[in-house]
C-alpha positions in Angstrom: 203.3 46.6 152.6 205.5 48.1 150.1 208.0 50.4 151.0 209.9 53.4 148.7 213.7 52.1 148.6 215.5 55.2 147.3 214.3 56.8 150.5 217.0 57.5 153.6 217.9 59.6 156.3 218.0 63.5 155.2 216.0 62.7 152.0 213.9 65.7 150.8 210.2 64.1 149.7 207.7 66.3 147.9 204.1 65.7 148.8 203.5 63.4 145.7 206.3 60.9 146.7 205.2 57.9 148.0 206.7 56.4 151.2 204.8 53.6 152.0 201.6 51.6 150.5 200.2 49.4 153.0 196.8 47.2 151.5 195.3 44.3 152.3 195.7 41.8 149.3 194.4 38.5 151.0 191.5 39.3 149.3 190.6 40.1 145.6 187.2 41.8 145.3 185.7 42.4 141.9 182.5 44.6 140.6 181.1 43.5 137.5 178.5 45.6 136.2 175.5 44.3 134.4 171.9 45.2 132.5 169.0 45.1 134.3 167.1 42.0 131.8 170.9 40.0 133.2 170.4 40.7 136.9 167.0 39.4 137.3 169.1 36.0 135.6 171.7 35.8 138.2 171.8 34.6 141.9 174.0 35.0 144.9 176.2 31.9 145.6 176.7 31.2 141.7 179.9 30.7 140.0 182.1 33.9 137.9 185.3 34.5 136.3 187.5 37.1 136.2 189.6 37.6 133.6 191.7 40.9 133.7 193.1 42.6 130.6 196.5 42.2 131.6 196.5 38.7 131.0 200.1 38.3 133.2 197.8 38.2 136.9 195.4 35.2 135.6 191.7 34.0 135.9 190.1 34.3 139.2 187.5 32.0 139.9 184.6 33.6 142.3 181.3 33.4 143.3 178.7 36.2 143.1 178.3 37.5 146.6 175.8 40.3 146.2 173.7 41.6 143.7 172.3 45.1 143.7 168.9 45.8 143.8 169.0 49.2 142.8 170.9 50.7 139.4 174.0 52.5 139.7 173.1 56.3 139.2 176.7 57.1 138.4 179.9 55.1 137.9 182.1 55.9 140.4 185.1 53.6 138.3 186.4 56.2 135.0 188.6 52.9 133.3 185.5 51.4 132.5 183.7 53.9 130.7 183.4 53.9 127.3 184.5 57.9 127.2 187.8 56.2 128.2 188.4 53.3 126.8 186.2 51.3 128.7 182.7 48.9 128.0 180.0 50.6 129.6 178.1 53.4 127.7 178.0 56.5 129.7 178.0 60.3 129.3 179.7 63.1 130.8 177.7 65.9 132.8 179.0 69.3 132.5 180.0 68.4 136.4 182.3 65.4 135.0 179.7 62.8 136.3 179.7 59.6 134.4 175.8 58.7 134.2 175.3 54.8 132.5 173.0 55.4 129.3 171.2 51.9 130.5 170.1 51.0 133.4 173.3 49.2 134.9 173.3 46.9 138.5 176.9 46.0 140.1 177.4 42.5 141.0 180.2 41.6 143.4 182.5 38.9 143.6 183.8 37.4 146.5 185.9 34.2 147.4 188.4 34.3 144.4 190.6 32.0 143.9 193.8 32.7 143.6 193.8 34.3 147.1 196.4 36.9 146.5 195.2 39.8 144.6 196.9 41.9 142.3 198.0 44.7 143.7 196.6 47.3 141.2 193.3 47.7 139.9 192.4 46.0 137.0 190.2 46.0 134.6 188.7 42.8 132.8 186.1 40.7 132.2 183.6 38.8 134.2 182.1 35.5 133.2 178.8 34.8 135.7 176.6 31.7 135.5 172.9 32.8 134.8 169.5 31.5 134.6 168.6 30.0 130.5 166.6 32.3 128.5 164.9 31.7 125.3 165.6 34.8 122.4 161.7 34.7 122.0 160.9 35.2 125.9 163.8 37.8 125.7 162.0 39.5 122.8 158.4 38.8 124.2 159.9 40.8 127.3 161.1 43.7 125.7 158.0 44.5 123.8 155.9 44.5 126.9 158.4 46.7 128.9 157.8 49.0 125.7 154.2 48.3 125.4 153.5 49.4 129.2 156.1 52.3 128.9 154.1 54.0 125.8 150.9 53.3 127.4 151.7 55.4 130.3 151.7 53.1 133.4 
């Protein structure tokens, strides 16, 4: 728990001062976001990095704790979209939604080591331990998805 030290008796505070931020940082938690020919790759219980881009806070070392089954309809998380400097290709909706251009799955990592997390966000990123896959079954792959696409089924 952090407190504001400039604060005292009599102080006037506006409502954007802050006063006190309590969070639990026994725990880092990361979300890594990946394609949907990755996730099929990638297993709970497996081994991940994180590396943030502020390199001052370290690598974490995790372990993929849950992968989603379902692809995220809109990224709730603005630093890493590419209309802000971020890595994943979205769009904006006229509503300020940002929709992934590709089909995009969130992984999350648990049991990081060091314990302590940062006490920000940060962005970074993620190293995970996947299944081998030969460029020509990669390839063979994506001309059937396209192949049963066109065809209508």
């Amino acid at each position: 728990m952090e407190r504001n030290h400039e604060l005292s008796p009599g102080t006037w505070v506006t409502p954007r001062d802050l006063l006190y931020a309590v969070a639990d940082r026994s725990h880092t938690k990361v979300d890594a976001y990946v394609g949907e020919n990755d996730r099929e790759r990638l297993h709970a219980g497996d081994a991940a990095n994180f590396i943030p881009d502020a390199l001052e806070f370290g690598r974490h070392d995790c372990r993929i704790s849950e992968i989603d089954k379902v692809n995220v309809s809109e990224l709730q998380e603005p630093a890493l979209a590419s209309v802000y400097g971020g890595a994943l290709p979205v769009h904006n909706t006229p509503k300020g939604a940002l929709i992934p251009v590709n089909a995009l799955y969130r992984v999350r990592l648990s049991d990081c080591t060091p314990d302590l997390a940062p006490p920000l966000r940060l962005r970074g990123m993620t190293h995970l331990k996947a299944d081998g896959q030969s460029s020509l079954f990669r390839w063979w792959h994506q001309a059937l998805r396209i192949l049963l696409r066109e065809a209508g089924f």
